[in-house]
C-alpha positions in Angstrom: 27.8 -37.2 16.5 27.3 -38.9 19.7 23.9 -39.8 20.5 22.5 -38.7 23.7 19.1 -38.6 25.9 17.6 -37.0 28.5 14.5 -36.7 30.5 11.6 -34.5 30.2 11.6 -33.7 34.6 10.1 -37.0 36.6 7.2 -37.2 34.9 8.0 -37.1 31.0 9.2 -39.4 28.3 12.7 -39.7 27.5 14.1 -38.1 24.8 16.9 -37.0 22.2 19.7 -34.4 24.4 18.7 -31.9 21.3 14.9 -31.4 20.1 14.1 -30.2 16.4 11.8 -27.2 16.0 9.8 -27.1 13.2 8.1 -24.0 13.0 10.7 -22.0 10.5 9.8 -25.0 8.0 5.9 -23.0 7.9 6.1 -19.8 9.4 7.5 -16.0 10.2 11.3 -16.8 8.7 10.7 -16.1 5.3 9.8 -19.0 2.4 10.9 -22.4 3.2 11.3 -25.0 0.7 8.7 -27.9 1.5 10.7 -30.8 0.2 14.3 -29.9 2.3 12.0 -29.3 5.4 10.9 -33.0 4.8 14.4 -34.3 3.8 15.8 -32.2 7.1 13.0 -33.6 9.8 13.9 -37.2 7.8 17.9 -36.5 8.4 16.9 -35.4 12.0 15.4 -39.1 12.7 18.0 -40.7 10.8 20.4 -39.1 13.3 18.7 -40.0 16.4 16.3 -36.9 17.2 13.4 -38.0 18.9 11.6 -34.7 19.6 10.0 -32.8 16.8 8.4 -29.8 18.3 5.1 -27.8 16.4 2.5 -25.9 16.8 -1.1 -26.1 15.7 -0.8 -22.5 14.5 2.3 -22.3 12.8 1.1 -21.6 9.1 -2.4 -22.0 10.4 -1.8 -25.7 10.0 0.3 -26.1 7.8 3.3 -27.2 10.0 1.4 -30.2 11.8 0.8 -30.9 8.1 4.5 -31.6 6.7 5.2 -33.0 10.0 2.4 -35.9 9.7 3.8 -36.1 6.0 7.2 -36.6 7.2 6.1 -39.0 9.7 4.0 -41.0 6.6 7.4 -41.0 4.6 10.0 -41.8 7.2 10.9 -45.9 7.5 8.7 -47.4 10.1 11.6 -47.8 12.6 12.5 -43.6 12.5 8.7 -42.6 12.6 8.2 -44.8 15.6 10.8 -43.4 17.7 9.0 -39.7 16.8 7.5 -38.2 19.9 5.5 -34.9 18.7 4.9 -31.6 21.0 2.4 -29.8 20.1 1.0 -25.9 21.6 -2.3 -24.6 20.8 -4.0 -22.0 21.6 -3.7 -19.3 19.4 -6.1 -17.5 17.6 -5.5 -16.4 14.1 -7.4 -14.8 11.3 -6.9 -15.3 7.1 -4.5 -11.7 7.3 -2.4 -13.8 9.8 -2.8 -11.4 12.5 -2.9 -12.9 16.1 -6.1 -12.6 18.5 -4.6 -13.5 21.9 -5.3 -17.2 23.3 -8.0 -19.6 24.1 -7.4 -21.9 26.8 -11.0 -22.9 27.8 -11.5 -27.0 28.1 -13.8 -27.2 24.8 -11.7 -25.1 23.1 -8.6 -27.6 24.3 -10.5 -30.6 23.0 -11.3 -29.1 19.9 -7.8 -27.9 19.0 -6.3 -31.6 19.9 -9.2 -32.8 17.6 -7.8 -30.8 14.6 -3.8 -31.7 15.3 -4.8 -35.3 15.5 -5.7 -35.1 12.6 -3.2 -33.0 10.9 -0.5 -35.2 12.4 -2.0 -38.7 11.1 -1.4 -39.3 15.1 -3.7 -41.6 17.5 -1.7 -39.6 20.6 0.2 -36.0 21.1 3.5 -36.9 23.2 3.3 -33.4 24.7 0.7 -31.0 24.9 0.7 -27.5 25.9 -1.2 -23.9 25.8 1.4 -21.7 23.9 0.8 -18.9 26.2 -1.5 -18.2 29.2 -5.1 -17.5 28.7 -5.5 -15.0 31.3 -9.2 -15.1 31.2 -9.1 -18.8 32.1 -7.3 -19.9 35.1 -4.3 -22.5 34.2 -6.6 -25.4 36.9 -9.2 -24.9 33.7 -6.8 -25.6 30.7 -4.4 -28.2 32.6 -7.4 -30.3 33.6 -8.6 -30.3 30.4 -5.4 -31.9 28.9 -5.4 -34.2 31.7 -8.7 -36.0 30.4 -7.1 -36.0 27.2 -4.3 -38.1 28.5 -6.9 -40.8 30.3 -8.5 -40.6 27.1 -4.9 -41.7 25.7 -4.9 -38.5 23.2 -1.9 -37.0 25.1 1.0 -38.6 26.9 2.4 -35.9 28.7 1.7 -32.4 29.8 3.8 -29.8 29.0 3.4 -25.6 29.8 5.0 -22.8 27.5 6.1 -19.4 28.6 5.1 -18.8 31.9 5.9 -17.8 35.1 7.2 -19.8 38.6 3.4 -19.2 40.5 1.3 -20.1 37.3 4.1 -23.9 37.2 3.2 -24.6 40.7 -0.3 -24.0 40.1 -0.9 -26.0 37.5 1.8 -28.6 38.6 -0.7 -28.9 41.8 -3.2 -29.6 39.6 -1.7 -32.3 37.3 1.9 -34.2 36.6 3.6 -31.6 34.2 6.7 -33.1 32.5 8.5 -29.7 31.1 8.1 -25.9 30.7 8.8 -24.6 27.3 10.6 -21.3 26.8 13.3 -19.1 25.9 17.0 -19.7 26.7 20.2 -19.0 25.3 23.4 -17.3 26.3 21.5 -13.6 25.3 18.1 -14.9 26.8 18.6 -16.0 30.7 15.5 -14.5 32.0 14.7 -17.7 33.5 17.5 -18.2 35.5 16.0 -15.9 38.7 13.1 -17.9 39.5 11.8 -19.7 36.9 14.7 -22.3 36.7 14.7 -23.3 40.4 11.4 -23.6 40.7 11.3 -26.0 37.6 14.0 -28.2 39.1 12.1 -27.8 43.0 9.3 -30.0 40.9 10.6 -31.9 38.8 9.9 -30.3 35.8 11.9 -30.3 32.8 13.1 -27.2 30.1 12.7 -27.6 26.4 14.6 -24.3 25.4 13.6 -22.7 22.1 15.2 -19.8 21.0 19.1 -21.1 21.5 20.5 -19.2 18.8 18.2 -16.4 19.1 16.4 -17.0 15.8 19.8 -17.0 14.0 21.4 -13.7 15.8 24.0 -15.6 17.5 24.6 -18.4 15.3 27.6 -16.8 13.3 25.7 -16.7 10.0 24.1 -13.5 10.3 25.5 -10.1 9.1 23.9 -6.7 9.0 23.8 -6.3 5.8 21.4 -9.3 5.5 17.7 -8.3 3.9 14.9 -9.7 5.7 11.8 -10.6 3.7 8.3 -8.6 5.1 7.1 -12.0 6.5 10.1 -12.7 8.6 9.6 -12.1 11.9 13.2 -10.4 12.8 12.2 -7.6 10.6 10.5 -6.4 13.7 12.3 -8.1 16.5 13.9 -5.5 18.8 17.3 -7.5 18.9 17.7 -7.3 14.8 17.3 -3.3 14.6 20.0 -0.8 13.9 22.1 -0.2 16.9 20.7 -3.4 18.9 22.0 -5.6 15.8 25.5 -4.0 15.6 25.9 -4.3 20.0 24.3 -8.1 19.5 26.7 -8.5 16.9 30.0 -8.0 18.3 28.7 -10.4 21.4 29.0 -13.1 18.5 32.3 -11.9 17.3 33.4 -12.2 20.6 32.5 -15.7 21.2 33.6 -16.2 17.7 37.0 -16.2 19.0 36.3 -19.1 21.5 34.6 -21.1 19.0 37.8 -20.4 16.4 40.1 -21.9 19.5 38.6 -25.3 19.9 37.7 -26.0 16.4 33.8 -25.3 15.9 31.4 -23.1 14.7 29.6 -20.0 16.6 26.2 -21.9 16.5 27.7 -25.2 17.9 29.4 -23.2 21.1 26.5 -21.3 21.4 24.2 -25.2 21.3 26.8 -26.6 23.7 26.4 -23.7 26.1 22.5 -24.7 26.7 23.7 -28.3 27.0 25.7 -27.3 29.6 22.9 -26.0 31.8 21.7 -29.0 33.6 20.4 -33.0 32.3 16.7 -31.5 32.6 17.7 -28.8 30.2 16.9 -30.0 26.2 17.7 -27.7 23.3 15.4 -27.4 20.6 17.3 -26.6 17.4 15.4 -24.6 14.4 17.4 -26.3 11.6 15.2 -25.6 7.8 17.5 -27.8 6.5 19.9 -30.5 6.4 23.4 -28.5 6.2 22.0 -26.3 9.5 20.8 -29.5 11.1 24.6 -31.2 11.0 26.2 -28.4 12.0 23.6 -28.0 15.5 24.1 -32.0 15.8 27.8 -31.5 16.1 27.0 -29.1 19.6 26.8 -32.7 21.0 30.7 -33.3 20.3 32.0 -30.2 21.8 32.9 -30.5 25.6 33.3 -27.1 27.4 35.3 -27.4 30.6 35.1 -24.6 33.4 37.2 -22.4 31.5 36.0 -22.2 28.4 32.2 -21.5 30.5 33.9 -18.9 32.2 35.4 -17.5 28.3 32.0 -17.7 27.1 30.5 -15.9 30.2 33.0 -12.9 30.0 32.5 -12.7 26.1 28.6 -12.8 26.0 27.5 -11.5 30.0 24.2 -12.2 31.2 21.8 -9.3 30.5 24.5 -8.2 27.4 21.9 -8.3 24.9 20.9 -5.1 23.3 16.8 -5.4 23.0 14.0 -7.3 23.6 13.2 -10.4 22.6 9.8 -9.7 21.2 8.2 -6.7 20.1 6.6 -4.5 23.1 3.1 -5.6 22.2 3.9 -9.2 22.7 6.0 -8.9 26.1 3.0 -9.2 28.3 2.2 -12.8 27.1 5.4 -13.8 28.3 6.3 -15.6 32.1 9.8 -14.4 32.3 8.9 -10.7 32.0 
């Protein structure tokens, strides 16, 4: 693996050119085994990630939990070079059903309170609201994190799903170091306005979602069961004739990855590398055989013709499906 960096936009710390995600360790893919989530986030430091990405509701808790655990385990050197982003904001109840988002100033304090804590942190590296509160205006919640970082709780400020007039809005009202959201070869939503107006300010992209929870990584197959709890039981993209059209996208750019050597996930990592130096992919890796083969994306070159392969095998807009559930669509900036 080579090791690389990159910058979260002008304003944000510099870190690893691939990010690991951490919330499939606690939450909505099905049972995850605690100790290879530890060994994997350990293996992820060992290799030269940086950025381990979480959210303060993912298992209500219990993600910012194995995280700090990790953190306490890991040589002094590995946990160190850590930096931790962190979304709150969302409101849960004991059934783990969702109650929309709270993005008031106490509220903000009092959620960085409890991840503090969780973490076994003195600082959160990034902090963001996972999705809008649109009863409070994004001045309120931005402001709010921005006395947490003269406080020295927070480092950076980061926002999550949202759209180009709610970025300049709250990049007006404080230094904003990267947008978190969606991107991938079947999730390009941001490319119309979203993108430019990132790179107008300065503002970097952590992309979640490159492999589309798994549906373009070359493991999945439709005959696959999927446990109640896992999310992509109900996600559009995963159901009956959506799968089987989503499907043959990834046999398609099967063949490419076939001709130079690598694996469907790796092409698929590479392609998001490719977007831009203010683009950072965060990989979902539960465990250490997933995480080698997403570090290996940083090995694989793709010149102008294998883009323009990848772009005639998987088109923008080729996706069959939304990305979310219709119920959750209106939460998100790029809809």
């Amino acid at each position: 693996m080579t090791t690389q960096t990159r910058t979260l936009g002008t304003t944000g710390p510099q870190v690893s050119a691939l990010g690991l995600g951490c919330m499939g360790m606690s939450a909505l893919y099905g049972e995850a085994d605690r100790a290879e989530s530890v060994a994997t986030i350990h293996a992820a430091l060992e290799a030269g990630v940086t950025l381990l990405d979480t959210g303060d509701f993912y298992g209500m808790g219990h993600n910012e939990l194995l995280i700090g655990e990790a953190l306490r385990s890991a040589p002094a050197a590995r946990r160190e070079q850590a930096l931790v982003s962190v979304k709150f904001g969302a409101l849960r109840d004991p059934d783990g059903g969702w109650s929309g988002y709270d993005g008031r100033p106490a509220a903000v304090r009092n959620f960085a309170a409890h991840s503090l804590q969780r973490l076994g942190v003195d600082h959160i590296d990034v902090y963001r609201i996972a999705r809008l509160d649109p009863a409070v205006p994004i001045e309120e919640t931005v402001g709010a994190i921005a006395e947490l970082v003269e406080k020295g709780y927070v480092r950076h400020i980061g926002l999550s799903e949202v759209g180009a007039d709610t970025i300049r809005r709250a990049a007006a009202t404080a230094p904003i170091s990267d947008l978190q959201i969606e991107y991938s070869l079947i999730s390009r939503g941001i490319e119309g306005e979203i993108l430019p107006t990132t790179r107008e300010l300065g503002i970097g992209i952590t992309a979640y979602g490159v492999l589309s929870r798994g549906l373009i990584s070359g493991h999945f197959t439709p005959e696959r069961q999927l446990a109640a709890n896992d999310f992509r039981a109900i996600s559009p993209r995963f159901q009956g004739d959506n799968l089987r059209h989503n499907l043959n996208l990834v046999e398609a750019l099967r063949k490419i990855a076939e001709q130079k050597g690598v694996s469907v996930a790796q092409i698929a990592i590479a392609w998001v590398l490719s977007r831009g130096e203010d683009v950072v992919p965060l990989v979902g890796a539960r465990t250490r055989q997933r995480l080698t083969e997403s570090l290996g994306a940083l090995d694989v070159t793709l010149d102008a013709a294998d883009l323009t392969a990848i772009e005639q095998a998987v088109p923008a807009d080729a996706a069959a499906g939304d990305r979310y559930p219709a119920a959750q669509m209106s939460h998100l900036g790029t809809e």
